[in-house]
Phi, psi and omega in degrees: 000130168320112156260138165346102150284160163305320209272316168323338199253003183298298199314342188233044178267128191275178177324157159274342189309087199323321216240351192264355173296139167291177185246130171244168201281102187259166162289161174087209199247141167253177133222117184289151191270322154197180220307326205228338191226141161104116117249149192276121181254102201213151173097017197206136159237111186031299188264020172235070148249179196257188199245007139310331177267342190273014168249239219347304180301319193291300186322317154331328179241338165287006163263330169283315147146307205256111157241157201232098181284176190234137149078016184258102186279143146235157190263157177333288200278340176313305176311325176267344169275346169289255196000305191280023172247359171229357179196178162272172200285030226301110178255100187307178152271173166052018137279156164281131208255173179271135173318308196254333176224100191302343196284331185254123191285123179255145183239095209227121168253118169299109166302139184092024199251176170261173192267142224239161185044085177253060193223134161290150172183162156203160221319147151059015204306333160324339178290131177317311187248095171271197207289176151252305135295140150234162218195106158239110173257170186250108196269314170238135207209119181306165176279314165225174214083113182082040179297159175225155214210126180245096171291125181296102188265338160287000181242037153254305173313312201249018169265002183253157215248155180349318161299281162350325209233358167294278163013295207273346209310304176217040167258167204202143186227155165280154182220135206259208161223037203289179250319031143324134180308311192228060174299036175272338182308321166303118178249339160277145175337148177273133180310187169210067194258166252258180168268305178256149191213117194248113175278146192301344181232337161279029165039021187242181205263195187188124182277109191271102149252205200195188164295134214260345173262348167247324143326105223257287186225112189290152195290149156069014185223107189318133169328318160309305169305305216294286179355275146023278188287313192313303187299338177282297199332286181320306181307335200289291199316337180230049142330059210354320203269004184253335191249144189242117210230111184263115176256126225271151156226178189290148178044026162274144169249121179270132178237096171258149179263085199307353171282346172241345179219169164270160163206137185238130160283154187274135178274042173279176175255148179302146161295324182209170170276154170293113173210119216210122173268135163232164179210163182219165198242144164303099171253219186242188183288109214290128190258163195254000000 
């Protein structure tokens, strides 16, 4: 099966225009979810698109940031065999893996417990390459609870104001590993990644952070200052009008693109338990 490439996806690089991507015709049904993030897909199933459509579905959540197929249960390798249609495989470190198909992160809340990490981040950014999809179903899914909430990071970038984006222009921060389960696991250098992040296949910018305990230090700039700049950025970056907030149903699968977004579990407590797979895609070295 076709994994993505950049040079497959020029023909179909959307607008730089935060807000001008189009839904491209796809099976099933469409909806935008809000003015600049998210759409919702139903009615289509996972494993029978061709491999036009799986460049059109990527491009499709890296211009939305986030989409929400509706109604597909997969079973573990059904979920690693989607994946591997839009990317190679990333097996992060130091996390928990599913017993039988290691490729997949489980992500599990007990009822009445909160959902863990309820911090806007994105995945795995201590990495040279971080992932680019991360691709989470919903195997068990509470009546209420444990909602996740996805930030737009091109409308965080162009919402800043010109002097600013000067500013960032060519700055670069270090990224850490903090509550990694095991960092011991990390066998490469701690990164350095850009500020501004021009994604490879819809060509628009993009504001790249992370969690303010792994976004450590901007290069070349005192810690107070740096702190400082990192926290209005972060605070910019999750603005209600940047963010898009999903409450989960049975078998939906959420696909966000970490070169464009953030992402937080809402820290409520669950009804029932939560169990939700996750697998994440290889991406490249993030450009400025």
């Amino acid at each position: 099966m076709a994994v993505l490439g950049v040079d497959e996806m020029k023909s179909l690089s959307a607008s730089r225009d935060a807000s001008a991507w189009e839904i491209p015709m796809l099976p099933g049904a469409a909806e935008r979810l809000s003015a600049e993030t998210g759409v919702r897909l139903s009615g289509m199933d996972l494993l029978d698109l061709d491999d036009t459509q799986y460049r059109q579905l990527a491009m499709l959540i890296s211009s939305a940031c986030v989409v929400v197929i509706s109604d597909n249960p997969l079973t573990p390798p059904q979920q690693v065999e989607f994946a591997r249609r839009l990317g190679d495989i990333l097996i992060v470190p130091g996390v928990k893996r599913h017993v039988e198909q290691p490729e997949l992160f489980v992500v599990e809340n007990p009822a009445g417990s909160s959902a863990g990490a309820d911090f806007f981040h994105s995945d795995a950014s201590f990495l040279p390459r971080p992932p680019s999809y991360s691709i989470l179903a919903g195997m068990e899914v509470p009546a209420f609870g444990g909602n996740t909430m996805f930030s737009n990071q091109y409308a965080a970038w162009a919402t800043l104001s010109p002097a600013l984006q000067d500013y960032l222009r060519d700055a670069t921060a270090r990224h850490g590993s903090a509550r990694l389960t095991d960092p011991s696991q990390l066998t490469e250098g701690v990164p350095h990644h850009p500020l501004r992040r021009v994604h490879p296949l819809t060509k628009r910018t993009a504001l790249y952070l992370t969690s303010l305990d792994r976004v450590q230090n901007i290069d070349g700039v005192p810690a107070q200052e740096s702190a400082a700049i990192l926290k209005f950025l972060y605070d910019h970056s999750c603005r209600p009008e940047n963010v898009y907030r999903h409450r989960w149903m049975q078998d939906d699968v959420v696909i966000w693109d970490n070169r464009c977004t953030m992402h937080s579990a809402v820290g409520d407590a669950v009804s029932s338990d939560r169990v939700l797979h996750r697998v994440v895609c290889a991406g490249e070295v993030p450009a400025h």
